[in-house]
C-alpha positions, 0 to 999 in steps of 0.5 A: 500500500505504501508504494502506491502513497504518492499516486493516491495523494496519500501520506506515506506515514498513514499509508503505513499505518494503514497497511499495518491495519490490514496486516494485523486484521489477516493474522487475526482472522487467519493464523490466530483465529484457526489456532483458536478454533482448534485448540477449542477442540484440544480443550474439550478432548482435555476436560474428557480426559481431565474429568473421565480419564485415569491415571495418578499424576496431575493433569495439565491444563491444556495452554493456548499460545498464539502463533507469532506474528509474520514478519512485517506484521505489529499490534495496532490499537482497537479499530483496526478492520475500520481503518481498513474500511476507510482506508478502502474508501480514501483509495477509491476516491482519490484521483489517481485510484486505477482498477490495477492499483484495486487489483494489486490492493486486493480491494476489488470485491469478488462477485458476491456469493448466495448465502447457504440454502440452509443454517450452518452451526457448531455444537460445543459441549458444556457439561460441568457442574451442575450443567448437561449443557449444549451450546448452538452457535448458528447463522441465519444469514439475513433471516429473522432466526433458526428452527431447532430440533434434537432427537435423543436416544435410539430410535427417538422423535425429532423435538422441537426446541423452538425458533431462535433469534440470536446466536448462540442457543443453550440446550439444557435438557437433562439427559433422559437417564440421569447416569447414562450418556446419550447421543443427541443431534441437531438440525436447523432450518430458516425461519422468518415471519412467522414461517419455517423456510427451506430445508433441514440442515445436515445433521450433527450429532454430540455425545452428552455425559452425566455430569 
């Protein structure tokens, strides 16, 4: 971004800042958000082994740590996807703004994509403490919410949990057998005004334990 600073009009030092912005937002959004989803996967296999495994030495806690910046890359205070945004913005008005520069920028949106014919969402297991918990964070994709059904149990019936407006949705049933592990699953469907829209989600099953 900075090499194009005299032909946008811009000043080289806010075109530094800015790409420094941009920079900090793609190690956010890529390397440090998917180390974080996985280690959430880690941290679930650890509370398994921590409350159902065996053995006679202490169990470590699972730690996460970030993976380092690149090079060229630096922290930057809050706000930075809004710089970026406007940083977008200044580039395009200016008078020296070519397609190539977009290009070159990356700044020039893809053709849009249609969102998804149905929700996507993610179970997360909660049990702990008093809690036989399930945790539903879903998208709704510009629709007004989501139906949820679960069927518990072999050979059980779809139930209605009821429609959702916000992510995420907690399922706090207790399990059909208070000392049995049970297999739940999950699927969801658009609703909006007043009406169930689409099809059902795949399902996604998760095994709930006493607890």
């Amino acid at each position: 971004m900075a090499g194009y600073a005299v032909a946008l009009l811009v000043d080289p030092l806010v075109a530094g800042d800015w790409a420094s912005d941009a920079k900090i937002c793609a190690y956010m959004v890529g390397l440090w958000l998917g180390d974080v989803r996985g280690f959430s996967a880690s941290a679930t296999a650890g509370v398994n082994v921590l409350y159902y495994g065996s053995g006679t030495d202490p169990y470590p806690m699972p730690a996460f740590t970030p993976p380092a910046l690149p090079g060229g890359t630096t922290l930057r205070p809050p706000g930075a996807a809004n710089r970026v945004f406007l940083a977008v913005q200044v580039i395009k008005n200016s008078t020296g703004y070519t397609e190539a520069i977009g290009q070159d920028l990356r700044i020039i949106g893809s053709v849009a994509t249609p969102p998804p014919a149905v929700p996507t969402f993610a179970l997360v297991n909660l049990v702990g403490g008093a809690c036989e918990c399930i945790r539903i964070d879903f998208r709704k994709y510009g629709y007004m919410g989501v139906m949820i059904e679960s069927k518990r149990g072999v050979g059980g019936a779809w139930e209605n949990l009821g429609i959702d407006t916000k992510t995420p949705f907690l399922d706090e049933r207790p399990l059909l057998a208070p000392t049995v592990p049970e297999v739940r699953e999950y699927r969801l469907r658009f609703w909006h005004d007043g009406a169930a829209i689409g099809d059902w989600s795949p399902v996604q099953r998760v095994t709930v334990s006493p607890a």
